[in-house]
C-alpha positions as CSV (number, residue, x, y, z in Angstrom):
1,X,0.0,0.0,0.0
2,X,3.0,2.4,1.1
3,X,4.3,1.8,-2.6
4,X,1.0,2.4,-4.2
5,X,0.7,5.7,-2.4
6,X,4.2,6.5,-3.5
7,X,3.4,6.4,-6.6
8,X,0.2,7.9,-6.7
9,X,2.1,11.1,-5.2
10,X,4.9,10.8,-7.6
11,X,2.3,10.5,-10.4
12,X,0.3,13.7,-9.2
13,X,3.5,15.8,-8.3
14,X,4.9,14.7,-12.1
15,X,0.9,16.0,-13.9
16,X,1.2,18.8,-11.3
17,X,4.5,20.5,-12.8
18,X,3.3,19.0,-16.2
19,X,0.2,21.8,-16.0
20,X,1.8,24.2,-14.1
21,X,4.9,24.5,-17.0
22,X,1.9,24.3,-19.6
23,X,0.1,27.5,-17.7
24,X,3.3,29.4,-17.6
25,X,3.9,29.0,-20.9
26,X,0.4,29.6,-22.1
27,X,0.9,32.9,-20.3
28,X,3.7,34.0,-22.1
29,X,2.5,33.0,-25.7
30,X,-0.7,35.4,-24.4
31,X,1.8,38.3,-23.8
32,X,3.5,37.7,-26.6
33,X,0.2,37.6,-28.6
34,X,-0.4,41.2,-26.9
35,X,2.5,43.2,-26.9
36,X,4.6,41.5,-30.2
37,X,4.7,43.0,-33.5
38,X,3.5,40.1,-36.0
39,X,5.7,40.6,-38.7
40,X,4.0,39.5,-42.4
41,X,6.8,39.1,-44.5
42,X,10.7,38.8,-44.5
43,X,11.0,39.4,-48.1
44,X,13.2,42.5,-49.3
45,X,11.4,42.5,-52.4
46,X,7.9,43.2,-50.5
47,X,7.5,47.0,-50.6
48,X,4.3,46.6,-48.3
49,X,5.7,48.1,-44.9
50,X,2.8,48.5,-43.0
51,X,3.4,45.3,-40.7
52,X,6.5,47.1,-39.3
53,X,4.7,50.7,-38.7
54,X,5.0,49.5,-35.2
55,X,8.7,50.1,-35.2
56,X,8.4,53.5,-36.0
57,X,7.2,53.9,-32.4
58,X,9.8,51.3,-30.7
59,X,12.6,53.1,-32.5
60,X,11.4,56.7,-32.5
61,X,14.2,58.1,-30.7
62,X,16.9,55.4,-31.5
63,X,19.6,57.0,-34.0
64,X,21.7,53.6,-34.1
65,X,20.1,50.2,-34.7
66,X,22.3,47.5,-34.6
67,X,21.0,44.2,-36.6
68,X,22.1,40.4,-35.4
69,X,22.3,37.1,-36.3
70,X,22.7,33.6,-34.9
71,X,24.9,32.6,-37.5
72,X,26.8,33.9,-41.0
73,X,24.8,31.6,-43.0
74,X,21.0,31.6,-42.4
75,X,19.4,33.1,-45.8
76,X,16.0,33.8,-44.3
77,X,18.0,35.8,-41.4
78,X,20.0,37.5,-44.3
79,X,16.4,38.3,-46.1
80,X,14.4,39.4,-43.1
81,X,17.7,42.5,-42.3
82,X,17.6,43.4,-45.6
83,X,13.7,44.4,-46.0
84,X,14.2,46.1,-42.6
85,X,16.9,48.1,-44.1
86,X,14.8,49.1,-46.8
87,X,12.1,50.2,-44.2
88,X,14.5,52.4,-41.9
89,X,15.5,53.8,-44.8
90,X,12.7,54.9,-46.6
91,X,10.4,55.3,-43.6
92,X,12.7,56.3,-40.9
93,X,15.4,58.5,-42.4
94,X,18.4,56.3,-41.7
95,X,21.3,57.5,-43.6
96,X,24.1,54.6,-43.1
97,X,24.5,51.0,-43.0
98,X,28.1,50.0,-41.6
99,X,28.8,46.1,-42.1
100,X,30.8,43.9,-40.1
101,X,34.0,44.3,-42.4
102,X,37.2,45.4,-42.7
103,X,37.0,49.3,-42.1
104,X,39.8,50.1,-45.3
105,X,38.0,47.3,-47.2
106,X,34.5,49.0,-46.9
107,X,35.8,52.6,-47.3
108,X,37.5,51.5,-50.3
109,X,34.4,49.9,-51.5
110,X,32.5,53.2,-51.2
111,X,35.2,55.3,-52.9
112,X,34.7,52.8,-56.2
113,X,31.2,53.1,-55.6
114,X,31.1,56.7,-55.9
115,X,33.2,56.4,-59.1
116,X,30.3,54.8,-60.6
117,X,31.4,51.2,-60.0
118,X,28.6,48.5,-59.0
119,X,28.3,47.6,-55.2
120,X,28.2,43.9,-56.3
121,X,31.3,43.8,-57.9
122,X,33.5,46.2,-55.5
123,X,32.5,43.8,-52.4
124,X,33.5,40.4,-54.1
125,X,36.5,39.4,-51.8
126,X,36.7,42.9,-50.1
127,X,33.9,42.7,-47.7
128,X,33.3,39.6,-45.4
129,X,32.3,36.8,-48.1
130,X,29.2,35.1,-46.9
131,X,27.9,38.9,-46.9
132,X,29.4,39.2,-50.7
133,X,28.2,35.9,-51.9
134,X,24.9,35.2,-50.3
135,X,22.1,35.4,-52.7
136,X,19.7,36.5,-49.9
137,X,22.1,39.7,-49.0
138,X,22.2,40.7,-52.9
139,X,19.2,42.6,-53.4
140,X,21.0,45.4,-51.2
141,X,23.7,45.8,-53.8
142,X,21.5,47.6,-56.8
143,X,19.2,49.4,-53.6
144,X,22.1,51.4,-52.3
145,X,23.2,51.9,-56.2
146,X,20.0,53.6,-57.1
147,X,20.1,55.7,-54.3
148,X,23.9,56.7,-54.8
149,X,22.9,59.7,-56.6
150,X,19.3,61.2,-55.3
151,X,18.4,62.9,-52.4
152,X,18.4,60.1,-50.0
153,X,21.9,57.6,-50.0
154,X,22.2,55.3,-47.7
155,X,26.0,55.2,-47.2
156,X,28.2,52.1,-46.9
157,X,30.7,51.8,-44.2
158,X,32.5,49.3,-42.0
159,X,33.7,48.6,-38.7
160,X,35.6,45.7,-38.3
161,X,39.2,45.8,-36.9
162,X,40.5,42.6,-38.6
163,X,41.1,43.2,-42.1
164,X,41.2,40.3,-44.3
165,X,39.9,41.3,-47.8
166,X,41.4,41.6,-51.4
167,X,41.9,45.6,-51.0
168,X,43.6,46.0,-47.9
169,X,45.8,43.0,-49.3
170,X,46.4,45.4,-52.6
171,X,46.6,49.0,-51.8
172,X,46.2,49.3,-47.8
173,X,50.0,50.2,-47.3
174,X,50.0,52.5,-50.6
175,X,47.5,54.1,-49.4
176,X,48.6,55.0,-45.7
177,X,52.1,55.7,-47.5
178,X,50.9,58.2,-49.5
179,X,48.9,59.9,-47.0
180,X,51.4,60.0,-44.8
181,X,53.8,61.5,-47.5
182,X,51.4,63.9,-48.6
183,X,51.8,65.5,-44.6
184,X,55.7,65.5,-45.2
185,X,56.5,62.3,-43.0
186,X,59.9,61.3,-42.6
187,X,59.2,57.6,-41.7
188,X,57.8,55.9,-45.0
189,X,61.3,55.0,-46.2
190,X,63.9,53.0,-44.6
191,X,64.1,49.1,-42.5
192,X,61.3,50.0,-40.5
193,X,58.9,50.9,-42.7
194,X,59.6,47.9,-44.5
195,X,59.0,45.6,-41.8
196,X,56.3,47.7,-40.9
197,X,55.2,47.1,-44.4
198,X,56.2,43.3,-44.9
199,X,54.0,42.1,-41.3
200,X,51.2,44.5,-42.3
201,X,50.8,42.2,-45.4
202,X,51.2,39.1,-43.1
203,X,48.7,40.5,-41.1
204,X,45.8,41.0,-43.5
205,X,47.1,37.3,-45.1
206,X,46.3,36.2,-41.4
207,X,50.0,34.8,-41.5
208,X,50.6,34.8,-37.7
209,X,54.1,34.1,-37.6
210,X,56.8,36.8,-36.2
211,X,60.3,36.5,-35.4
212,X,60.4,38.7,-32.0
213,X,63.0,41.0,-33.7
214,X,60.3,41.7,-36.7
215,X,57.8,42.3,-33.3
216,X,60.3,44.2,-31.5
217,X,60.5,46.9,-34.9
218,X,56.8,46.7,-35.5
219,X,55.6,48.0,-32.7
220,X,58.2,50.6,-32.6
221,X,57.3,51.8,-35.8
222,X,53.7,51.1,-35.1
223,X,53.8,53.4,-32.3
224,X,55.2,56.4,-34.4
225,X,53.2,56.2,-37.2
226,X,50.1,56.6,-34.7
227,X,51.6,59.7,-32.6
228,X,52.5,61.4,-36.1
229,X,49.4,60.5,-37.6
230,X,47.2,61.7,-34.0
231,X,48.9,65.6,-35.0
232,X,48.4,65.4,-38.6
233,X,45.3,68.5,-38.9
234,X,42.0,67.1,-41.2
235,X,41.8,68.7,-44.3
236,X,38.3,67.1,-44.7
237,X,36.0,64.3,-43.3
238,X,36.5,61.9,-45.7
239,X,38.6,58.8,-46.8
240,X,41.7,58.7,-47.7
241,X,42.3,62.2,-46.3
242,X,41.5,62.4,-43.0
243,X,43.7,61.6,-39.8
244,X,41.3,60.1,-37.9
245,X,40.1,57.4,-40.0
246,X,43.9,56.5,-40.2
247,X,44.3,56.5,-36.7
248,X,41.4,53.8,-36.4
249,X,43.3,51.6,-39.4
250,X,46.8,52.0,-37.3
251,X,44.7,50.8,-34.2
252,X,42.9,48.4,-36.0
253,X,46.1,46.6,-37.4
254,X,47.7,46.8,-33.7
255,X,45.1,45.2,-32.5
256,X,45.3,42.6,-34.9
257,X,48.8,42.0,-34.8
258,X,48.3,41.6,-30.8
259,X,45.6,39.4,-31.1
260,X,47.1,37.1,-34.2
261,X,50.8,36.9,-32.7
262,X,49.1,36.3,-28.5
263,X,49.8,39.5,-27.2
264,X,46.4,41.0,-26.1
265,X,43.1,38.6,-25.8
266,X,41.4,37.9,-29.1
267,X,38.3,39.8,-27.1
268,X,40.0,42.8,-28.2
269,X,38.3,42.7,-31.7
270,X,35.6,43.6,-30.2
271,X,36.7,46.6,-28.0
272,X,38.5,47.8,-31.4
273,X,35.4,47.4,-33.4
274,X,33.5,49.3,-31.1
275,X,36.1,52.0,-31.1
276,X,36.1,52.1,-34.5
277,X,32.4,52.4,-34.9
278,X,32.4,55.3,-32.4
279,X,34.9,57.0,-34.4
280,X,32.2,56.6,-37.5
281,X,29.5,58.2,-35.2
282,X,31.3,61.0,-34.0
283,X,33.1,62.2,-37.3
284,X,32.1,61.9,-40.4
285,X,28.4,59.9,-39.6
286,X,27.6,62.5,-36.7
287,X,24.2,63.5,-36.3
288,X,23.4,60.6,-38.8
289,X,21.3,57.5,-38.1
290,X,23.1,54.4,-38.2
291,X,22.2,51.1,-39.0
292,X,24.7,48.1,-37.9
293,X,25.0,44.8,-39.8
294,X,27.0,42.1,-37.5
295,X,26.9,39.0,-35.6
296,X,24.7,38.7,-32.0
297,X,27.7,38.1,-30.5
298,X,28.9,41.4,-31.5
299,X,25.9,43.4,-31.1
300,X,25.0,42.1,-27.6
301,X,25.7,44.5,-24.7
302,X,27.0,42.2,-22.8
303,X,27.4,38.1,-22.2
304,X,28.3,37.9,-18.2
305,X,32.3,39.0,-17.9
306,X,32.7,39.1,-22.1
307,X,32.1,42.2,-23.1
308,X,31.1,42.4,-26.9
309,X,31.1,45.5,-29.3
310,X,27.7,46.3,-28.4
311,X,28.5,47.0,-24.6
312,X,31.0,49.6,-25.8
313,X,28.8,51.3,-28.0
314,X,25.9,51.1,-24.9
315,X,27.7,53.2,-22.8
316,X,28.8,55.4,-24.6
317,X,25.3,55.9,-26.7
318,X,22.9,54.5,-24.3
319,X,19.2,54.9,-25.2
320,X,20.1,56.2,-29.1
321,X,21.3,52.8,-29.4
322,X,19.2,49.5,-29.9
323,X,20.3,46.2,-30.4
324,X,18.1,43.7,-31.9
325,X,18.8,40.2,-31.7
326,X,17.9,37.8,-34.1
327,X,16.6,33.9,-33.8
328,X,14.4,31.0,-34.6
329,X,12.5,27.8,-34.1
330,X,13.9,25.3,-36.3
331,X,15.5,24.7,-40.2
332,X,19.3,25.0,-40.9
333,X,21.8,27.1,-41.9
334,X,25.9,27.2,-42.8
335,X,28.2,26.7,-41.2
336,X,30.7,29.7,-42.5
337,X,33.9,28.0,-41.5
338,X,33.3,24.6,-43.1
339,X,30.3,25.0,-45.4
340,X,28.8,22.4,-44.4
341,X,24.7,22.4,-43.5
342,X,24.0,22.3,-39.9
343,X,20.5,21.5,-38.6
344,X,18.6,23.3,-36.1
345,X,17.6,21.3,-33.5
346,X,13.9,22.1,-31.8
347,X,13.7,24.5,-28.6
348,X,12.6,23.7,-25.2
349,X,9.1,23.1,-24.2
350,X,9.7,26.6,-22.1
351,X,12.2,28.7,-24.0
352,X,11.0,31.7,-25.4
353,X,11.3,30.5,-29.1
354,X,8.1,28.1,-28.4
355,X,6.3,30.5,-26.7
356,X,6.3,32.8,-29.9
357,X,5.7,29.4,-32.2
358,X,2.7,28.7,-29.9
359,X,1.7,32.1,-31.6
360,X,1.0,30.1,-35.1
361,X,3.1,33.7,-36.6
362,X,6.0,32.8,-38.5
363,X,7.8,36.2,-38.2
364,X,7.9,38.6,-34.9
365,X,9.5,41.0,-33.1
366,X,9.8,41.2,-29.1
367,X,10.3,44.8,-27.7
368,X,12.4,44.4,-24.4
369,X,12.7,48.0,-23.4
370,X,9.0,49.3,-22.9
371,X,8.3,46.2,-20.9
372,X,6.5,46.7,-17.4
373,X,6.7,45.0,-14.1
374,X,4.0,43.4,-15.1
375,X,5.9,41.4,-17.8
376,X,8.5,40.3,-14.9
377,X,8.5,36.9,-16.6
378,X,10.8,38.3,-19.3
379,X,12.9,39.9,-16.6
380,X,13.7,36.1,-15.2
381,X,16.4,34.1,-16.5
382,X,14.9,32.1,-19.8
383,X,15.7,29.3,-22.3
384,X,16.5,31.1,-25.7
385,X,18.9,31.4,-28.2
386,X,21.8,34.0,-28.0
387,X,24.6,32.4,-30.9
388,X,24.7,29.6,-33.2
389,X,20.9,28.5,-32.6
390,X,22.6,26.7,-28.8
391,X,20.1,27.2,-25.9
392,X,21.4,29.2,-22.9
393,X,19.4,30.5,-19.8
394,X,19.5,33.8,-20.0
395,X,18.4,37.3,-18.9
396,X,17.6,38.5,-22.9
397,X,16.9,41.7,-22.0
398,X,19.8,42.6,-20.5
399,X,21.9,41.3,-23.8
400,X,19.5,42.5,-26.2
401,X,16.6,45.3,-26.1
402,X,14.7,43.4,-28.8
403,X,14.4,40.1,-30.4
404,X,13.3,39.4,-34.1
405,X,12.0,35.5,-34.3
406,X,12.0,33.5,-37.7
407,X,10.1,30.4,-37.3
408,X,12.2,27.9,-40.2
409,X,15.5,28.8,-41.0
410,X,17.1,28.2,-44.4
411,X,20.6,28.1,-45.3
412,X,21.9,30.9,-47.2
413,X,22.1,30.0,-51.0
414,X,26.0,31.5,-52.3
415,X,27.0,32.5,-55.8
């Protein structure tokens, strides 16, 4: 009998949590249904903007919107940023989009651009290639084309502080050379320059090996090049004239070099990125809204003692800044390092990604910052998604101050 009522309890207490789990949930799909915008289409050919009019509210005083992903290789992801580019640009007045790529690389991109040459073709192995190749990122290409020359650009720009691409490789060094010449500098000739020169090019061919005499001059050089280029007075705001952006590039390469040869934590991408990006903001974007392209790594504000890009840019821009953080339910995507397709496995029964597909709507997007106490579930640790579709427990909106959920996930398609 002792046994029998055991497992009567046990049986109760399991149906018990069982309901109790399904009521809490339940709840939260209700919020959801209540305070989420339902978004109708993720399609950047859709000109039909009135399922995101409710942004113009969320973001009405926001100057910088900062755009996530999971991964570098979900096409619907890639799709679903691109029509919401279109939308703050036509609707909301923003002015630039800055990509996660090389800075030189993406103001190199925009100087051919200008000269009449097709976005498409200047980004091929310039800017990060699964944002080059991706058929789902393309349709941006001719859009920032057309608008090149009326009243409205949107302007391309990067921040990254790791430069990889084909025209840092080719004209990077030429081009600081000749800057630097231009403002009479005595140190563009000579041993040191050409090691500075010679490791530079190692650098962007993410050749990591130094001899520690090669280090030893670097750095030396490195550190002169910066302190004559910090005095050099702007002649004008833009690329390749002006002292600041050079600066950044001279900061950005010593960061790399750091990271790539163990001197500094590889972390410091990040903290150089969002230096970078501030630089952008202050100078020649001031007074301009901004919309960021990157990673949710990078964009997040912060993951416990890692500090991202986005908890840089945070505290320096506070509310003008929102992040939004993107995720999903199921599907696959690519994986960027080895090409390969990766499956999404399903979420838990409680995360936050179920309680939106218990919503039946495909596409959505969470506000975290106007929540109330009354919403305290969403100020709880939850099971969601921050990188790579993993689960974590998590406070989201402490990381993000919105979510935008895609219910499948399809691999981006490249060309």
């Amino acid at each position: 009998m002792m046994k029998q009522l055991h497992l009567l309890v046990t049986i109760s207490i399991f149906f018990y949590c069982m309901d109790h789990d399904t009521r809490a949930q339940d709840l939260k799909t209700t919020w959801i249904k209540e305070n989420a915008v339902k978004v109708q289409s993720i399609s950047p050919e859709d000109p039909d903007f009135s399922d995101l009019q409710a942004l113009k509210e969320i973001l009405k005083d926001t100057r910088i919107v900062l755009l996530g992903e999971q991964t570098h290789g979900g096409g619907t992801t890639y799709s679903a940023k691109v029509r919401l580019i279109k939308f703050l640009h036509q609707e909301m007045g923003f002015e630039v989009i800055a990509f996660e790529s090389g800075m030189y690389d993406c103001a190199k991109i925009w100087q051919q651009m200008q000269l009449g040459n097709p976005m498409e073709q200047e980004v091929l192995n310039s800017m990060f290639y699964m944002y080059a190749t991706s058929t789902e990122v393309k349709p941006l290409f001719p859009y920032v084309d057309a608008h090149m020359k009326n009243s409205n650009p949107l302007v391309f720009t990067g921040m990254d502080s790791q430069h990889t691409g084909e025209k840092s490789k080719a004209s990077l060094a030429d081009d600081l050379k000749e800057f630097l010449e231009k403002h009479d500098s005595k140190n563009t000739t000579g041993e040191s320059w050409e090691v500075f020169r010679r490791k530079v090019e190692d650098i962007i061919a993410m050749n990591r090996e130094v001899v520690d005499n090669d280090k030893v001059a670097f750095y030396q050089i490195l550190e002169t090049l910066k302190n004559e280029t910090a005095n050099i007075r702007n002649e004008t705001q833009s690329f390749p004239d002006n002292s600041g952006f050079w600066l950044q590039i001279l900061e950005s390469i010593e960061s790399q070099a750091k990271r790539y040869w163990g001197d500094i934590q590889d972390m410091d991408r990040d903290r150089q990125m969002a230096d970078n990006m501030s630089w952008l903001l202050n100078n020649p974007f001031k007074d301009k809204k901004v919309i960021i392209w990157a990673h949710n790594f990078h964009i997040a504000r912060g993951l416990g003692f890692i500090l991202p890009m986005g908890h840089f840019l945070k505290e320096e821009f506070k509310d003008d800044m929102y992040a939004l953080g993107f995720t999903g339910y199921d599907g696959s995507f690519i994986n960027f390092i080895t090409g390969n397709e990766s499956q999404i496995s399903k979420p838990s029964g409680d995360s936050i990604e179920q309680a939106i597909k218990n919503t039946g709507w495909q596409y959505a997007m969470v506000d975290f910052i106007n929540i109330t106490k009354k919403d305290a579930w969403l100020k709880q640790p939850q099971k969601g998604r921050l990188l790579n579709f993993q689960e974590q427990t998590a406070i989201f909106p402490n990381i993000f101050d919105g979510m935008f959920y895609i219910q499948t996930t399809t691999p981006t398609v490249r060309e």
